[in-house]
Structures are given as C-alpha cells and as structure tokens.
N, C-alpha and C positions, 0 to 999 in steps of 0.2 A: 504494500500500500504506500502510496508517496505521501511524504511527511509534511506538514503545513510549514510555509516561509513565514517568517517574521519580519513585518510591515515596522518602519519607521517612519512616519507621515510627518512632516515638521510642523508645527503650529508656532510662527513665532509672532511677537508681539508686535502690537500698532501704536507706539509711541507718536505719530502723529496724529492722534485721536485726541493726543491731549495736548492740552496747551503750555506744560509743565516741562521744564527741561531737567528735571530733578533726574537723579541717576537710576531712578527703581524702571525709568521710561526709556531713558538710551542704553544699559545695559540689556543685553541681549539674555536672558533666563537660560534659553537651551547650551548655549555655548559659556557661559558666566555664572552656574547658579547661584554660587557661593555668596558672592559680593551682589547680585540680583538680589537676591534673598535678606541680604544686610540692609539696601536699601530702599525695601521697600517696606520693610519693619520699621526704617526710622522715616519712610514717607507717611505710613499709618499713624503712627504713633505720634507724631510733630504738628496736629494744627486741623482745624476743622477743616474740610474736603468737598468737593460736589459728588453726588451720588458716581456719576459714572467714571470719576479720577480714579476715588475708591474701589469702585468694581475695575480698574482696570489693573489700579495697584494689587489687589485681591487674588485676581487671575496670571500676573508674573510671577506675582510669589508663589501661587500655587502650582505655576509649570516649574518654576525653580526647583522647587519641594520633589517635583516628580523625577526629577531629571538626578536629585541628590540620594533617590529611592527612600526618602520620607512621604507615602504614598496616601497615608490615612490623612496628614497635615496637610496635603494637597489636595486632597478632596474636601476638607473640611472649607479651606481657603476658597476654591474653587465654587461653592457652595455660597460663602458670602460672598462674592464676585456678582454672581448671582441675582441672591436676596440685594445686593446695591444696586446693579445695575443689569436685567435682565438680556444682556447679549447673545445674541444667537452665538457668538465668537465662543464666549464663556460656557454656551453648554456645550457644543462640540469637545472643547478643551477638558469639560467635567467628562462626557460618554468616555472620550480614548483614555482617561485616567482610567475609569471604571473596565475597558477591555484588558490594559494592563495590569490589575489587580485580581483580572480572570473572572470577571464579572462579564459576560459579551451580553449576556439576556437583555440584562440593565443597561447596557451601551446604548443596543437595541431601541429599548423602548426611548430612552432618551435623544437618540438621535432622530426617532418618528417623532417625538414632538417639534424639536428642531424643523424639519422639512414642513411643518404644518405651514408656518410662517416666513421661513426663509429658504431661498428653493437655490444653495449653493452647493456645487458640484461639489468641494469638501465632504458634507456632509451625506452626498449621496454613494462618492465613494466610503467612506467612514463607515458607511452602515454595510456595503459590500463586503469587507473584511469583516465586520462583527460576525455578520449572516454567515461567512464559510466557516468561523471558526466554530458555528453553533451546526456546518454542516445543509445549510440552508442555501445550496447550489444555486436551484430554479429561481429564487427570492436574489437574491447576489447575485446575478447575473443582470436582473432587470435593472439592481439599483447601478452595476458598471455602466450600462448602455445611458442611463442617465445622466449619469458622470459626465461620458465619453460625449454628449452631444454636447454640454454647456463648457468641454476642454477638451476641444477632439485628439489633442496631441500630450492629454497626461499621460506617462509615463506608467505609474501606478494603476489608474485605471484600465488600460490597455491589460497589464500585467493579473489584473486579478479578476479581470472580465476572460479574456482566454482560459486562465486557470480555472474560473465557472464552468465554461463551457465542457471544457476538458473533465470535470467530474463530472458532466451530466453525460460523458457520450457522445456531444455533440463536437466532434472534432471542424465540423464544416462551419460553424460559425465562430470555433474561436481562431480558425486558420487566418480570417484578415485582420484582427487586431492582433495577433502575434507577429504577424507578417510585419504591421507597422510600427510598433513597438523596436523587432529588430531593426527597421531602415533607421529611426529612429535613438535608436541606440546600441549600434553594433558590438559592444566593447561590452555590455550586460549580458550574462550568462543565462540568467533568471527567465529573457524572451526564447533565448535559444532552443530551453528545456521546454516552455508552451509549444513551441514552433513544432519540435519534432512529436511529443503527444499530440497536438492537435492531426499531425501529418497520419499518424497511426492511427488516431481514431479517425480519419476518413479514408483510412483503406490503401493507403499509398505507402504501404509498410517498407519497402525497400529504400525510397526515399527516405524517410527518415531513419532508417539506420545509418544511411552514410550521411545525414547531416550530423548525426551526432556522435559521428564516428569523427567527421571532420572538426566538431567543436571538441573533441578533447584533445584536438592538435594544438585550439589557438586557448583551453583551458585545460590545461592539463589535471588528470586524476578527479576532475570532480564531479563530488559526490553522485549528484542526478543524474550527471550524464554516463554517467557509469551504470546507476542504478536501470536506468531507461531500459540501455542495453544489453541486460539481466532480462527483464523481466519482455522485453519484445522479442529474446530469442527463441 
C-alpha cells in the first residue's frame, strides 16, 4: 500500500494588514518563531489594541507556537485570534494546526465552515489533504479541482488532486494534472511518482515502468520509485 506524503503548506503572515511596524508584524513566525513569539507577547501585553491588530498579533504567535511544537499554546492562541478578530486567515491557520495534532475530522469540519464564507483556493486545497488523510479520495478530489481552477498552476494542488485520482482508480484523470505539475516542476520527485501511477492505472503499464525506471537515474534509490516498481512487476 503507498504510504501518505507529508504536506507542508506555508501560511505566512500579513503584516500589511496592519498598520503597526512593531516586530510581532515584520518578523516572519514560520522562519523566526522564537523572537516572533517574544514579540508578540510584548505587543499583547504593552497597551490597548484594535480588535483585528490583536487577532493578528494572536495568530503569529500562534503559528510561532506551532512551528516551536508548542501545539496546544497554538491552538489556544489561534482560538483568541479568533474570538478578536474572526479571519477566514485565522481559521484556516487554526484547521492545519488541528491536522497537525492528528485531528483531520476537526480540520474538516473547520475548514467547511471557512469555504461557507470565503471561497479561497487555500482552503479548498487544505480540506483536500484533510479529506485523504481521513481516506476520503472521491470528496479530495472534488475539493483539488476547486483548488486547481481558482490557481490553475499550484503546485500542491496539482500534487494531491493526481494523488486522489490515483486512489480512486482513476489513473485517466489524474494523468493531466500530473502531467502538469511535472512541466511545471521537473526537479520534484513527488509529480514523477503521480505520473507513472497514474500511467498504470490507465493501462499503459510498460510506459510507466520505464518512466520510473528513468526517474531513478535522475533520483536515485528513492523510496516510491523503487517501491512502484515492486509492486507493478
């Protein structure tokens, strides 16, 4: 059975939201959590606030917290980000916390609220990784192609809509987003392995052994593509 990839999605912050040059807003949380995290405790802490400074301060700190693996801090944070300032930004930020805590259900249901209101392709890829991790192909599929028409050229999207397809079976519709995804990024491994499952599950079994014969020229020894051709022979 092929083993689920781990998705890194970046969520980073909008410091031009606010009108504050203070460092909790030019500090970058994913790449900086540490001193992120410093000040945006002394932005909290320092002076009355507007609702949405607050929820923005709220939500660094809470990606900070995630990124330090203080996870339950990060949700709590994330929560009052929230309660301040109800951003679609901030629940997306709060579901992938909750996927990474191995909560996907909860993800789920939080990112169907999200899309009630705000109809961005984040969050409609966001719920496509939730939905496979919960095994939920058919459902993840629909929500990539949503993805994929409001950002015909993500990356991620491309990558986890094929990979849908590829567990339903349907190797013929995830052949052209795999397809593009490699024009797109030929130096990624991750399209390669769609590529040649999608090629076998539409019957073209010989071609895709030597695609993935060929990709362990230009990757060598890995893992999937080894595995692939195990399990195709």
């Amino acid at each position: 059975m092929r083993k689920f990839l781990a998705i890194a999605l970046l969520f980073l912050p909008n410091a031009a939201l606010c009108e504050t040059a203070h460092p909790c807003f030019t500090l970058n949380p994913n790449s900086n959590p540490t001193a992120a995290k410093a000040a945006c405790t002394d932005y909290l802490t320092s002076g009355e606030r507007s609702d949405e400074d607050r929820g923005e301060a709220y939500a660094n700190r809470g990606i900070a917290q995630r990124e330090l693996g203080q996870m339950r801090l990060s949700v709590a944070d994330l929560t009052k980000a929230i309660d301040a300032f109800p951003d679609p930004r901030h629940m997306r930020m709060l579901a992938w916390t909750y996927r990474e805590l191995g909560q996907p259900a909860k993800a789920e249901k939080l990112y169907t609220r999200v899309l009630k209101t705000d109809d961005h392709w984040q969050a409609w890829l966001s719920r496509c990784v939730v939905r496979q991790d919960q095994e939920k192909f058919a459902e993840a599929a629909k929500d990539c192609e949503q993805a994929i028409l409001r950002d015909p050229d993500n990356l991620d999207a491309l990558f986890f809509g094929a990979r849908a397809y590829n567990f339903l079976d349907q190797g013929r519709r995830a052949l052209p987003l795999a397809s593009k995804a490699r024009q797109l990024a030929p130096d990624d491994p991750r399209h390669l392995i769609e590529y040649v499952w999608a090629l076998q599950l539409s019957g073209r079994r010989e071609e895709a052994r030597r695609e993935a014969r060929d990709g362990l020229n230009r990757f060598p020894n890995h893992p999937d593509l080894t595995e692939f051709l195990k399990l195709s022979n």
